[in-house]
N, C-alpha and C positions, 0 to 999 in steps of 0.2 A: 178529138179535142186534145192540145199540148197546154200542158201549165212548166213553162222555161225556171228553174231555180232563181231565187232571188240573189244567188253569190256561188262561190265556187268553192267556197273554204271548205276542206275535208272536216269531216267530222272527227277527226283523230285527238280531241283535244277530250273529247266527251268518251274513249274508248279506253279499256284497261287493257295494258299489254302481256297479261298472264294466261298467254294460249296455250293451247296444248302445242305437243308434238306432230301431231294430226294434222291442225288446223295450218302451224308452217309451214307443214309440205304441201296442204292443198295451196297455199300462197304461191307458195315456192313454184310446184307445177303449172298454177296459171301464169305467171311471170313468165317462165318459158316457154309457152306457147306460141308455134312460129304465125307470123302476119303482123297484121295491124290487131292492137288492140282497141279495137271499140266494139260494143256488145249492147245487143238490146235485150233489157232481161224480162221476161215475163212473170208481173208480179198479180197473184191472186187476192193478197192482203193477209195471208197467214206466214207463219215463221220462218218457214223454209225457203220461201222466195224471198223474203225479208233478206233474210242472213246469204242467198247465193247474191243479193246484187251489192251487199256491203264486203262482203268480201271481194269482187271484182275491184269494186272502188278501192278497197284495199292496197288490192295489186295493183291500183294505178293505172287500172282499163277506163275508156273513156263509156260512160254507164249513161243507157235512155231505159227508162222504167216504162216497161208497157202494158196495162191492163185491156183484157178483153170484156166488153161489154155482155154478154150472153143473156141474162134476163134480167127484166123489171121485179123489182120489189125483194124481199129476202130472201135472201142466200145466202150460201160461202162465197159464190162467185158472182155476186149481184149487187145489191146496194152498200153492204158494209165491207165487202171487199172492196170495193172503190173505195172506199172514203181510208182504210189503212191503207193500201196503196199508196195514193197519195201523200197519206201522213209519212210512209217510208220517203219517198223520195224528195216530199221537205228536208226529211230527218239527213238522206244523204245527200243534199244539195244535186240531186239530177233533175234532169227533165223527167216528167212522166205524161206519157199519152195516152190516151183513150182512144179506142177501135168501138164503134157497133157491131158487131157479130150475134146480134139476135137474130135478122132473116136468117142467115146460116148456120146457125143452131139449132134454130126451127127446123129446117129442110135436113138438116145431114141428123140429127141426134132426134128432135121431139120428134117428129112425123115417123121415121121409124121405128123408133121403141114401139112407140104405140101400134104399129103394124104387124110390128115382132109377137106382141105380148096377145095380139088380138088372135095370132096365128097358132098358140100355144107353144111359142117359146119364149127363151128367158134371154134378151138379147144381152151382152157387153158393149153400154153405150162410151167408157172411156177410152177404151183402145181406139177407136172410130174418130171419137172427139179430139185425140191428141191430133191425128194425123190429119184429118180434115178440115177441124175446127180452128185447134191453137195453133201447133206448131207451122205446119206448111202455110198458112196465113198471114200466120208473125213474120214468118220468115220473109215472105211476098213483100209485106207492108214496112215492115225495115229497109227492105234492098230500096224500094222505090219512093220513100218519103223521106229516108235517114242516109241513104247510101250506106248502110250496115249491114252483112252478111251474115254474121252471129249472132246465133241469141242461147238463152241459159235459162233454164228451169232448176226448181228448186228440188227434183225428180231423185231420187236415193238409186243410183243407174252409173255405172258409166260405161266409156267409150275409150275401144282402141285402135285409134285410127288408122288408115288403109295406109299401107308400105313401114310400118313399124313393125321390128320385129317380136315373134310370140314362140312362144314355147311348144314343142312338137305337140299335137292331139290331133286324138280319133273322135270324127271320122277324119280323112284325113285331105277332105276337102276345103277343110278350113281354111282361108288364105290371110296371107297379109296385104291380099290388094280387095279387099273388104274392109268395110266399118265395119267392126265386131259391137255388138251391148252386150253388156257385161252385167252380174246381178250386180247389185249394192253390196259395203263392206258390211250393213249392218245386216243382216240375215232376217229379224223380224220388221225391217220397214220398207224390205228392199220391192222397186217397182217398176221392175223389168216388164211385169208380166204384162202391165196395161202399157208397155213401148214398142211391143211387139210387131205393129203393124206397120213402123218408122221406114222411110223409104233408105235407101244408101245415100240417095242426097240431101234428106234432112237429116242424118246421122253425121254425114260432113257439115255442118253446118250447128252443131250444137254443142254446148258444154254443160257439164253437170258437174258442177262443185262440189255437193253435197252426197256423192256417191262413194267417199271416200270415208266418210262419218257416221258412225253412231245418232241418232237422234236425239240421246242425252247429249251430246257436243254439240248439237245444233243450241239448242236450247241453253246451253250451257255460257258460246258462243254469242250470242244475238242477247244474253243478257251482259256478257260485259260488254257488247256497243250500245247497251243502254237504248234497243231496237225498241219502240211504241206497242210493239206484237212480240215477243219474247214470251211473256206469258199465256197470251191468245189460244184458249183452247182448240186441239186438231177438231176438224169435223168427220164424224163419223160414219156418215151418211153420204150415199150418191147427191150431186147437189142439185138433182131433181128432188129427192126426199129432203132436206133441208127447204127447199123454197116453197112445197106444199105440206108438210108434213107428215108425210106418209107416203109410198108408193102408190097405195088403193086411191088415197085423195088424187095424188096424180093424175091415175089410171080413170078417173070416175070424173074427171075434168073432159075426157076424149073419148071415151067409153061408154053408152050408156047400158044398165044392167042387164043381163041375159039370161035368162034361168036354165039352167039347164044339169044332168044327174051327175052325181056321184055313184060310182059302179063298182064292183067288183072285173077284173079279167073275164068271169065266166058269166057277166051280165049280170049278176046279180045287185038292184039299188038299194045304196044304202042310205042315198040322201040326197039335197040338190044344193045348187050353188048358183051365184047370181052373174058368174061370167068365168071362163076359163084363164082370162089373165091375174085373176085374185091367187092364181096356185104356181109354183115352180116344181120341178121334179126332184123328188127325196123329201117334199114335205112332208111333217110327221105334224105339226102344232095346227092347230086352229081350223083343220077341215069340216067340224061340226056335224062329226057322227060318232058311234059307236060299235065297240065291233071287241070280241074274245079277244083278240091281243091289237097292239099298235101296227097301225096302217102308213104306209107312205106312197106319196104322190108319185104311179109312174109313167103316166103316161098322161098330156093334153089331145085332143082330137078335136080337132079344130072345125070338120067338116060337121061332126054330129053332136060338139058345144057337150063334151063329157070329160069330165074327169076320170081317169083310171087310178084304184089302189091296191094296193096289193103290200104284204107285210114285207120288212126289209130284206128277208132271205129270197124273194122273190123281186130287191129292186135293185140288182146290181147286177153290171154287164161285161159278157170279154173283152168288148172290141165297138170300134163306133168308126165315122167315118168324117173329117176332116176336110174341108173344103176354103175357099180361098187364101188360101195360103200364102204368106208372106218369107218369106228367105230372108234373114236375115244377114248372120255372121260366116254364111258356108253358100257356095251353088246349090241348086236343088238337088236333094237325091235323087239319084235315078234309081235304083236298089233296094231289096229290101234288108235295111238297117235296124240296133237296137239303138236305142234314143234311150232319154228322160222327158216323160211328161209332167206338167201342172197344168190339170184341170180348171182350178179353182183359184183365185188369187193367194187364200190362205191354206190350200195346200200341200200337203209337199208332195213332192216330184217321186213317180211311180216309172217302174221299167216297162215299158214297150216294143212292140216292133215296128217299126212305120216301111208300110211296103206303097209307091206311089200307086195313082189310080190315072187312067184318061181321065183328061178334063169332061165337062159339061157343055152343050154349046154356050148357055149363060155364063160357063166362067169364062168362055171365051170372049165374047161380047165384052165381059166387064173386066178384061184384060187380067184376068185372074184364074189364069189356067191349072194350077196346082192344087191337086186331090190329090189325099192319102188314107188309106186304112189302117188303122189304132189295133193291133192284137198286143194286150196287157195282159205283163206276165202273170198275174192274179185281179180276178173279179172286181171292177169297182163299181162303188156307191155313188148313187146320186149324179149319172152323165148325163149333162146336161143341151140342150140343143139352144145354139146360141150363143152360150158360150164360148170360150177361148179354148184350146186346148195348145200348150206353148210345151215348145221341144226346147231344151237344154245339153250340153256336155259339159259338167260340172256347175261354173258359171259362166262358163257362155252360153248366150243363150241363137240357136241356130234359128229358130225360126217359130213361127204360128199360127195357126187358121181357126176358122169358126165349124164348130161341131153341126153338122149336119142332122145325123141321124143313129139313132143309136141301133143294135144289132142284138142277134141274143147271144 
């Protein structure tokens, strides 16, 4: 569905011209960017996306507002995110279109979680979603509905594109005939982590405005264009848990209850539980037993529907192993290399060694040959399977796969 602007008049009449220093150089940098400017932005209906398509318009890029449909009823990315969407690109006299992308959300995101979680792991359904859901989609449905090659997220990320030149680093594969993703300037919003999966062609093909900013300049920002969502609280929640309220609610939509023990490692039960997807590993809250000191969740076992726990000094590991792997900013290592890992979206980056592994025939099949093993230079808490585990040098960020399996 397209809703065409009623006029074309900028909104510059309604905007204060007391921007920072920040925000002119992001102008300034979009302005110079080589091609045609025209850009399809992908707007969710919260502030970030708000303020990357105004500022496009800013710079006098020729701006179509695109929302993705993903599911019925409440959400951050469901019904009230349409409807501010829309209200944005009233507010900035563009078009805005509307996509369905629910079957494909269903198929690539809902049906596997729930397979994931059934399986005793804790999957990362937004790295997944970006690449298969949003971005390579948007990008599809722009080229061939809008004749538009670009598009922009409101994503705290940037990008340095392939044959610009960069500053010597190790390792020292890093090229300039690579998209490089870069963290964000702001440090605590920055969300590299869930872009990790981005291919090189939709890394050429994307801009991030807001990767140069602070989150208080966002907001700062989008309140003097006087943006409808400026205010608009962030969501804090996966926007499955927003539209059911809870993950369990989720999970208990596709899931039905399973009873099965709570154990000790040496078999010892200490209680039961109604399905092994209600736990992730490092849990310590709400396992509904009792025990001489505090217990955490370390293991799912999926085959015999048990939780394993075991106290924290006993829930942290050397080394885990690392499986479909995406290259980012560098060629594959061949080698075994010292990295920086982020496990965890929030956090931070621990020293590693990443030594490659043979692929799998499955990673072969699913064109995703690259396995590595993780030896951390000290013991960590809480590794998770399913999970991300994202390699970095500095802020580049080189690449990232999904954790396997954990080791002792």
């Amino acid at each position: 569905m397209t809703i065409k602007p009623k006029n074309s008049i900028l909104f510059s009449k309604s905007y204060s011209p007391k921007s920072s220093n920040n925000i002119e150089n992001v102008l300034l940098k979009l302005k110079q960017i080589h091609g045609k400017h025209s850009i399809a932005v992908g707007l969710s209906g919260g502030v970030d996306s708000s303020l990357t398509a105004a500022l496009l318009v800013k710079a006098g890029w020729e701006v179509e507002g695109l929302t993705l449909w993903l599911m019925s009823g409440k959400g951050s990315c469901c019904s009230d995110g349409l409807v501010d969407a829309a209200g944005i690109c009233e507010q900035l006299k563009i078009p805005h279109h509307i996509v369905d992308a629910r079957e494909k959300f269903q198929a690539e995101i809902v049906d596997k979680l729930v397979k994931g979680y059934k399986e005793g792991i804790t999957p990362l359904p937004c790295s997944k979603c970006n690449r298969f859901v949003k971005f390579s989609p948007m990008i599809e449905w722009s080229e061939e509905n809008l004749g538009v090659t670009r598009i922009a997220t409101g994503h705290y990320a940037r990008i340095r594109h392939a044959n610009k030149g960069i500053e010597s680093a190790s390792p020292s594969n890093i090229s300039a005939k690579r998209h490089q993703l870069l963290r964000g300037i702001d440090q605590n919003k920055d969300q590299s982590y869930f872009l990790y999966d981005l291919s090189q062609e939709i890394l050429g093909k994307v801009v991030f405005p807001l990767g140069e900013l602070k989150k208080s300049e966002t907001r700062e920002e989008a309140d003097r264009f006087k943006l409808r969502t400026a205010k608009k609280p962030e969501s804090q929640d996966l926007c499955l848990v927003d539209h059911h309220g809870s993950m369990k609610a989720f999970l208990d939509n596709y899931l039905p209850p399973r009873k099965g023990e709570i154990a000790l490692r040496n078999g010892d039960v200490l209680g039961e539980h109604d399905g092994i997807e209600h736990f992730t590993i490092g849990q310590r809250k709400g396992l509904g037993i009792a025990w001489k000191e505090p217990l955490h969740v370390v293991e799912l076992q999926s085959a015999t529907n048990r939780v394993i726990v075991a106290p924290r000094s006993n829930a942290s590991k050397n080394n885990c192993i690392v499986g479909s792997i995406n290259w980012v900013s560098i060629e594959p290592i061949i080698q075994a290399t010292q990295i920086e890992v982020q496990l965890r979206y929030r956090s931070n980056p621990v020293i590693a060694t990443l030594t490659p592994l043979d692929p799998l025939e499955k990673d072969i099949q699913n064109n995703r040959p690259y396995r590595c093993h993780l030896n951390f230079q000290s013991k960590q808490f809480s590794i998770t399977p399913g999970q991300a585990a994202v390699f970095y040098k500095g802020d580049i960020l080189l690449g990232g796969g999904i954790i396997e399996a954990n080791e002792t």
